[in-house]
C-alpha positions as a Markdown table, in Angstrom:
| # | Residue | x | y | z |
|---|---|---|---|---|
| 1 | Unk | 84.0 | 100.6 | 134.0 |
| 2 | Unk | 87.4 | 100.8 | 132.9 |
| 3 | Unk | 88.0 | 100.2 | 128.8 |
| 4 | Unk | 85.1 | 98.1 | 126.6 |
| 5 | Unk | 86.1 | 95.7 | 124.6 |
| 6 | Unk | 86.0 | 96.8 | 120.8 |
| 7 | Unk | 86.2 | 94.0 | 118.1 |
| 8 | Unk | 86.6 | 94.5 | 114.5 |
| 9 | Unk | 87.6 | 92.6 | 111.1 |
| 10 | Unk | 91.7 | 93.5 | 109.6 |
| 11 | Unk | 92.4 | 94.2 | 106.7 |
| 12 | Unk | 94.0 | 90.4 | 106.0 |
| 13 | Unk | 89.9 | 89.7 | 107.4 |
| 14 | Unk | 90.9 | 88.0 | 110.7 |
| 15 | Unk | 89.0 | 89.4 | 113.9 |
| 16 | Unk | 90.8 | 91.0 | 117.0 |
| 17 | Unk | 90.1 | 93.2 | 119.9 |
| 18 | Unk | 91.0 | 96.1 | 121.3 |
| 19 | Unk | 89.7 | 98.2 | 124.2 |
| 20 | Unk | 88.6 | 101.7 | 124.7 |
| 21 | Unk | 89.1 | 103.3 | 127.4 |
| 22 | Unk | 86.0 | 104.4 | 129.4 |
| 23 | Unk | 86.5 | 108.1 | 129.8 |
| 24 | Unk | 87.3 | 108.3 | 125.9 |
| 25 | Unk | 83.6 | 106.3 | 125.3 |
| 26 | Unk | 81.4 | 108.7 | 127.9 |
| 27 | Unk | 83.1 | 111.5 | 126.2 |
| 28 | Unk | 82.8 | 110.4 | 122.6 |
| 29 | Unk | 78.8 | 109.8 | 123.7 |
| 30 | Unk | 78.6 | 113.5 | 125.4 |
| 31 | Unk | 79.9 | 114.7 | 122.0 |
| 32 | Unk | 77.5 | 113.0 | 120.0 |
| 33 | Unk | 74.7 | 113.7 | 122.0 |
| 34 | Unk | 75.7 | 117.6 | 121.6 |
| 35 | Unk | 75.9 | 117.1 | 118.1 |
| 36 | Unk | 72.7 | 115.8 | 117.8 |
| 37 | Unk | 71.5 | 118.7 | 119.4 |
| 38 | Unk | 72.9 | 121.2 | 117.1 |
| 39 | Unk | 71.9 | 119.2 | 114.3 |
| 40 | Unk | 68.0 | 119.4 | 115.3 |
| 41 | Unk | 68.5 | 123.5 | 116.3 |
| 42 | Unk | 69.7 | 124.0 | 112.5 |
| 43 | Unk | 66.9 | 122.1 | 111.6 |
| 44 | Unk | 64.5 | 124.1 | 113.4 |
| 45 | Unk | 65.9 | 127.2 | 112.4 |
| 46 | Unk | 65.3 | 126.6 | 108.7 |
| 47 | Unk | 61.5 | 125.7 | 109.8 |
| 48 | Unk | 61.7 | 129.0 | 111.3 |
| 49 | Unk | 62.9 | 130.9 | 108.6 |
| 50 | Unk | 65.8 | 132.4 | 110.7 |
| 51 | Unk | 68.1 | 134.8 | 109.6 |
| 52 | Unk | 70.8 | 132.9 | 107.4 |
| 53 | Unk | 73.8 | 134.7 | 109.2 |
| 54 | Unk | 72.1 | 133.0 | 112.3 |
| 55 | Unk | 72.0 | 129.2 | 110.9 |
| 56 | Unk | 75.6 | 129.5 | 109.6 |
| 57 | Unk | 76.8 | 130.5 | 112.8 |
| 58 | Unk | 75.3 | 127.3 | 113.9 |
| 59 | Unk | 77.0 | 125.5 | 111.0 |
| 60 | Unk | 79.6 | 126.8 | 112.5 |
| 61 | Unk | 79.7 | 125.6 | 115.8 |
| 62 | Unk | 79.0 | 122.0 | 114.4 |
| 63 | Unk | 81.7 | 122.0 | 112.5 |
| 64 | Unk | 83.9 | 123.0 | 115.1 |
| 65 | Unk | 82.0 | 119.8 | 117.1 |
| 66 | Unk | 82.5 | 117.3 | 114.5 |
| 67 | Unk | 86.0 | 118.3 | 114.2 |
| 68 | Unk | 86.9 | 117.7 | 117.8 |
| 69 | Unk | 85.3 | 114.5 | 117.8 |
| 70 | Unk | 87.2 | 113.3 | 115.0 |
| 71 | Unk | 90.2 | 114.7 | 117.0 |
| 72 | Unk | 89.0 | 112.3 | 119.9 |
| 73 | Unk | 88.6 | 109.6 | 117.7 |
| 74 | Unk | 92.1 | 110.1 | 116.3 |
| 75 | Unk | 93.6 | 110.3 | 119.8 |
| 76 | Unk | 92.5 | 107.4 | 120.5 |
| 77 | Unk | 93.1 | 105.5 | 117.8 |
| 78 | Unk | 96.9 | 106.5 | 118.2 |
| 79 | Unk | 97.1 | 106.3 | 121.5 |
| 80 | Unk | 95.1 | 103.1 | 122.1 |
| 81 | Unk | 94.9 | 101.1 | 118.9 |
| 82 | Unk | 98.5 | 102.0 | 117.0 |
| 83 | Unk | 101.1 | 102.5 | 120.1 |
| 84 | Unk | 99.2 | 101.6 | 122.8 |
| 85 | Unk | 98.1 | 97.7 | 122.8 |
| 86 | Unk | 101.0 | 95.2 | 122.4 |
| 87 | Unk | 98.8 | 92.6 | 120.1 |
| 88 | Unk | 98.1 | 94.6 | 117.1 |
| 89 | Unk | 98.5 | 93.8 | 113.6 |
| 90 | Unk | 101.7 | 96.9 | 112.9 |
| 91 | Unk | 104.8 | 94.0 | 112.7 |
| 92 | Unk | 107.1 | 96.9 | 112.8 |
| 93 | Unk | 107.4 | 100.5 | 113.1 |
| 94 | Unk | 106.8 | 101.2 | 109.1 |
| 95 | Unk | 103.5 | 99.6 | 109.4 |
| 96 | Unk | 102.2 | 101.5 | 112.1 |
| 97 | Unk | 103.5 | 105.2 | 110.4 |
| 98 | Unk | 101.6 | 103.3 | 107.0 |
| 99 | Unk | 98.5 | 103.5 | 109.5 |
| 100 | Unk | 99.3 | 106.8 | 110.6 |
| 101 | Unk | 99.2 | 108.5 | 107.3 |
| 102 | Unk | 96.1 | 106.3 | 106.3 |
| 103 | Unk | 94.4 | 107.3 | 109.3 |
| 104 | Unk | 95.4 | 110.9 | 108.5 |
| 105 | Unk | 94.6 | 110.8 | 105.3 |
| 106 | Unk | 90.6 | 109.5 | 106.0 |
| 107 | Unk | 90.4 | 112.4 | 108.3 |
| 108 | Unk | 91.8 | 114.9 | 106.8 |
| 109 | Unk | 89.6 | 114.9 | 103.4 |
């Protein structure tokens, strides 16, 4: 499998299509899946009653997850979705640095 076909609706509402690339989606899904993980240990140590040094540790360590995740994603999104595909909506180079700083912006609250 080499990319998967991504649709979704601009912000004008018209539909198009872009592509991910394969390794990005098995690695995006390996991330997750860790996530998940870490998410269900903090919940059993709270059942547990662990030590609260020990669960924030945790927190931690899913933070540090999520955040390379959403550095994934934001690779991507650059490399594939604002330079990378020749039909996309950015009509010039000011539109795509407009969806750079947006994109920024949303992931850096």
């Amino acid at each position: 499998m080499e990319a998967l076909l991504w649709t979704y609706k601009r912000r004008d509402g018209s539909m198009a299509a872009i592509q991910m690339k394969a390794e990005v989606y098995d690695d995006a899904k390996k991330r997750l899946a860790r996530i998940q993980g870490q998410v269900a240990g903090i919940q059993k140590m709270i059942d547990d009653e662990r030590y609260c040094v020990d669960i924030l540790t945790q927190v931690s360590a899913l933070r540090s997850a999520l955040d390379q995740f959403g550095l994934l994603m934001l690779t991507s999104h650059i490399e594939d979705c604002v330079y990378g595909c020749e039909h996309t909506e950015f009509e010039s180079q000011e539109d795509r640095v407009k969806e750079l700083r947006t994109t920024l912006n949303r992931f850096l609250k």
